[in-house]
N, C-alpha and C positions, 0 to 999 in steps of 0.2 A: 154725658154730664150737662148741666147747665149752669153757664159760667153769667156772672155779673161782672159787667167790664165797663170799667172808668176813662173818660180818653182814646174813647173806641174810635171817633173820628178824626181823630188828629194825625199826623203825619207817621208816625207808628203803630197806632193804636189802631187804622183801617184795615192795614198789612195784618196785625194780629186777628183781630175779627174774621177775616179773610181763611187765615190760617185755622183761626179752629171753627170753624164750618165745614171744611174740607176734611177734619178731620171727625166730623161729625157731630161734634158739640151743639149744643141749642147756645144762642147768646141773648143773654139780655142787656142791651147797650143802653148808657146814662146819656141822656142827649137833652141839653139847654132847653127850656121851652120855647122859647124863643126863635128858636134853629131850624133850618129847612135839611131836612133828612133827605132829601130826594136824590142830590149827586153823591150822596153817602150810599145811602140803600142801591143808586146805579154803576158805584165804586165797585162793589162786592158782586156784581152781577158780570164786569165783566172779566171777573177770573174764578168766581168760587161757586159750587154748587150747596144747593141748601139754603139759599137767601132767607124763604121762607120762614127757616128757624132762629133767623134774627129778630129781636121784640125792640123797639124801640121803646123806652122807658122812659118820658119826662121829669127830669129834675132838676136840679142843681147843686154841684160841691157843699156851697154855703149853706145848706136848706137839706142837705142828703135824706133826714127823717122822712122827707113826704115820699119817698119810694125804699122804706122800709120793708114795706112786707114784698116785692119782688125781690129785694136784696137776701133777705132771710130765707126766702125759697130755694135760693139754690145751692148748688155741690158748693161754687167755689167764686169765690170774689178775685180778680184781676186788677189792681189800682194802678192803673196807669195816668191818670190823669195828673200833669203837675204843672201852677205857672211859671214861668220861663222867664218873664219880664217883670220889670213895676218897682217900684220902692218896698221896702224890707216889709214893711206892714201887710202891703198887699199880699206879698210872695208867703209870707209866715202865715195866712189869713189862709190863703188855698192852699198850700205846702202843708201847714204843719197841724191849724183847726178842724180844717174840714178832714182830715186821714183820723183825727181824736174822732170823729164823730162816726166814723163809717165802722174802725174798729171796736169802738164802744156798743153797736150793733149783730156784732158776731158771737157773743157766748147767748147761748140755747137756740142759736137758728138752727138751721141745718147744713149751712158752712164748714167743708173738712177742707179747706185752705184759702188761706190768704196769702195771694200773692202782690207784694208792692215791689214796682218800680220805681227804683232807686239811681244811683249814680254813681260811675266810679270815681266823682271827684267828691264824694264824700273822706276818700283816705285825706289821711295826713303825710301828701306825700314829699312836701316841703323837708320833711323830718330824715328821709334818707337819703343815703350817700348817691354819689355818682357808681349807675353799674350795678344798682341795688335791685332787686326783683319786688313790684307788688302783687302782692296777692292775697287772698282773701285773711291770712294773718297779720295783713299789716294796718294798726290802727287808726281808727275815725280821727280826724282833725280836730285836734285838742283846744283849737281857738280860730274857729270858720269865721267869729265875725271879723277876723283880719284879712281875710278872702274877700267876699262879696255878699250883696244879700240873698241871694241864689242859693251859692253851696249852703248857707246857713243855714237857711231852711229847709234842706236837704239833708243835714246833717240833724235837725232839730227833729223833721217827720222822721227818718228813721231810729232818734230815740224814743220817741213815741210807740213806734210801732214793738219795738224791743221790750219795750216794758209794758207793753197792751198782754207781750206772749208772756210773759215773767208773772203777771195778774192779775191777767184774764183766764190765761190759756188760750189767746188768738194763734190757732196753727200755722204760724209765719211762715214764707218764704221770701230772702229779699232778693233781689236781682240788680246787679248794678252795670248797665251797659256805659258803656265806652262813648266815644260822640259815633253817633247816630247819623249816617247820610246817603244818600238814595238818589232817585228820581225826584225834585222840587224842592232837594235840600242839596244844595251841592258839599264838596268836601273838605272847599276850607274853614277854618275856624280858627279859633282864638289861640289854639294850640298849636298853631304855623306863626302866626305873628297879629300884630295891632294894624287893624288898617284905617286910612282915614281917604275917603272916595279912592280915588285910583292910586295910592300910595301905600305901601305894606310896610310896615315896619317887622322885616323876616326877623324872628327872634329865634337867635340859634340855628341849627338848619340838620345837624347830622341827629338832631334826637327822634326816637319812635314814635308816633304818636297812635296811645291807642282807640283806632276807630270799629265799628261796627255796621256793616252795611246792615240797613232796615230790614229784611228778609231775615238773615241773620237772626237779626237778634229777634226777632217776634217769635221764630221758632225756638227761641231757648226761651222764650217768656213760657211758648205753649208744651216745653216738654217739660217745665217748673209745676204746673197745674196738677200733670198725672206723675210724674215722678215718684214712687215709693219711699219712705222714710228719710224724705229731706225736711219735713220741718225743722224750723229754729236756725235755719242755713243760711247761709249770702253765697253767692255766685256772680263772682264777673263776667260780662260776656263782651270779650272781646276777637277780633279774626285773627288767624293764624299769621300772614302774609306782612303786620305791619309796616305800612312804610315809613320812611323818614320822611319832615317838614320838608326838605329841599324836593323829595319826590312829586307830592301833594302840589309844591307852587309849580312846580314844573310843569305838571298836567293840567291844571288850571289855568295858566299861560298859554298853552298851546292848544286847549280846547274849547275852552269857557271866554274867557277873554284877557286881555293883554292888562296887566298891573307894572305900576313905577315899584322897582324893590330895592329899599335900602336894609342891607344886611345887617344887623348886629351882631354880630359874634357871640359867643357862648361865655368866652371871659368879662364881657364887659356888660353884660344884663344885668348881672349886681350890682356895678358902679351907678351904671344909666336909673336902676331901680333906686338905689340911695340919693342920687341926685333930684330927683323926681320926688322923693319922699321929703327932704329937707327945702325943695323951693314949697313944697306947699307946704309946710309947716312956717317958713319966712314970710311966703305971699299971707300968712294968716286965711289958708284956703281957697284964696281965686284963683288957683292952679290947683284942679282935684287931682288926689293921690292914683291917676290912672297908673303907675308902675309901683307898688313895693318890692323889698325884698322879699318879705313872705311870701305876696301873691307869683312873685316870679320863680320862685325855690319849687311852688307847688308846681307851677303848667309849665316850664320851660324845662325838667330835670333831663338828664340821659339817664333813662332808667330802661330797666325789662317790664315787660307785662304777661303774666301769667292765664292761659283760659285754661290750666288741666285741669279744673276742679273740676267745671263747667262739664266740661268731658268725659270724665271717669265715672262721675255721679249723675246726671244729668243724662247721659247720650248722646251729648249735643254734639253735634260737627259743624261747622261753619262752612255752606253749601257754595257762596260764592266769592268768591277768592276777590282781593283790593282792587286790582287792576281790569276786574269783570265791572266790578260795584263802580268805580270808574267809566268806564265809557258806559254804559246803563246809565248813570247819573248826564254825563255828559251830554246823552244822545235827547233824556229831557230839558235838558238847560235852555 
């Protein structure tokens, strides 16, 4: 096949490229004009055979039309590309515009799959109980702009995408991994707690957090591609092994580097989030709303997290287990 892939450089998207060259795929990579392809192209060299059938494709998200007719050529579109940072405008600009424009290009090409990556903080997972399972039936976030500008836009591209397959007929598949970490991404995150320089504010500590080593999940991205009658589907990919937040900081302490941690407890993240909600509503906003309720109900819950779908339809197995993905991360840090 010849896949067209968005975000092919980026910290998942090289691992994915990677991956389907090896498994023999031709890639045609979206690459900034601007950008120096050279420790990209020598990225792929030194683990994957087949470099060769990598094309570098100059374009960009905003502008995607000017490489139209490589897009149209092939089997299957990969959109991995999403921005991460910036103000709402920006993120909704490359989030949710430019995905209208790439899928607005897929009915009479020769495209039999779209595949977007997505996120699994697009649920609304504020909404369930303590102890509740998410999985691919529990619904999108019914008001992400009380999240962040982020998930918003994330939540905004994947209505897009849904309704491109609803009116287009774009043969969707979405994917939503879990946080994502590797080698150059380490494994803390926002889902362990708030940090400010070497101070953590642990929020919570016995809940799961669901992560996804990079390897991982680029192979469930690349077995979404060929997969047989999954369109119109979401799949979360998350690893088997989750650990707990107190896990995560624990290894990070002892590998990565030493942090100040003051704990918050699990009962008192609502209080501290209402309080944090009502000084900046008093300060008249010189105190930004960095804790709600909402935002806290969604990332701090004690919940399950579900990968069987992932696996029963898919084929997918999660090759390296938490505590492998760990020291591999660590061992680049």
């Amino acid at each position: 096949m010849k896949i067209f892939v968005t975000g092919g450089t980026g910290f998942l998207g090289t691992r994915l490229v990677r991956q389907l060259l090896q498994q023999g795929h031709h890639v045609a990579c979206l690459v900034r004009p601007n950008t120096d392809a050279t420790a990209f192209v020598a990225s792929l060299g030194a683990g994957a055979s087949g470099v060769g059938r990598c094309e570098i494709v100059r374009g960009s998200l905003t502008n995607v039309q000017e490489c139209g007719e490589e897009l149209r050529g092939c089997d299957a579109v990969i959109h991995a590309a999403a921005a991460m940072t910036g103000g709402a405008p920006m993120l909704f600009m490359n989030n949710v515009i430019a995905t209208r424009a790439i899928l607005a290009m897929i009915p009479g090409s020769a495209v039999k799959r779209f595949v977007l990556v997505s996120s699994l903080g697009v649920y609304g997972a504020g909404q369930l109980k303590k102890g509740a399972t998410l999985d691919e039936t529990t619904p999108l976030d019914p008001a992400p702009h009380r999240r962040d500008p982020y998930t918003y836009s994330k939540v905004a591209q994947e209505r897009v995408a849904w309704q491109a397959r609803e009116t287009l007929g774009v043969p969707l598949v979405v994917i939503r991994p879990g946080v994502i970490y590797g080698p150059g991404r380490g494994a803390m995150s926002s889902r362990v707690g708030l940090r400010v320089g070497k101070l953590l504010l642990r929020m919570g500590g016995r809940q799961h957090v669901p992560y996804t080593y990079v390897d991982n999940c680029a192979a469930a991205i690349a077995a979404a591609v060929t997969a047989q009658g999954v369109e119109g589907q979401a799949f979360n990919i998350i690893d088997d092994d989750l650990p707990t937040a107190k896990h995560v900081l624990k290894h990070h302490r002892r590998s990565v580097e030493r942090l100040h941690v003051l704990p918050v407890p699990h009962w008192a993240i609502g209080a501290a989030s209402g309080l944090c909600e009502w000084y900046h509503r008093w300060s008249r906003g010189q105190l930004p709303a960095v804790l709600t309720r909402y935002k806290s109900a969604a990332q701090w819950g004690r919940l399950r997290y579900s990968n069987g779908k992932a696996k029963a339809v898919l084929g997918w197995r999660p090759a390296i287990s938490f505590d492998e993905g760990l020291r591999l991360s660590a061992s680049c840090a």
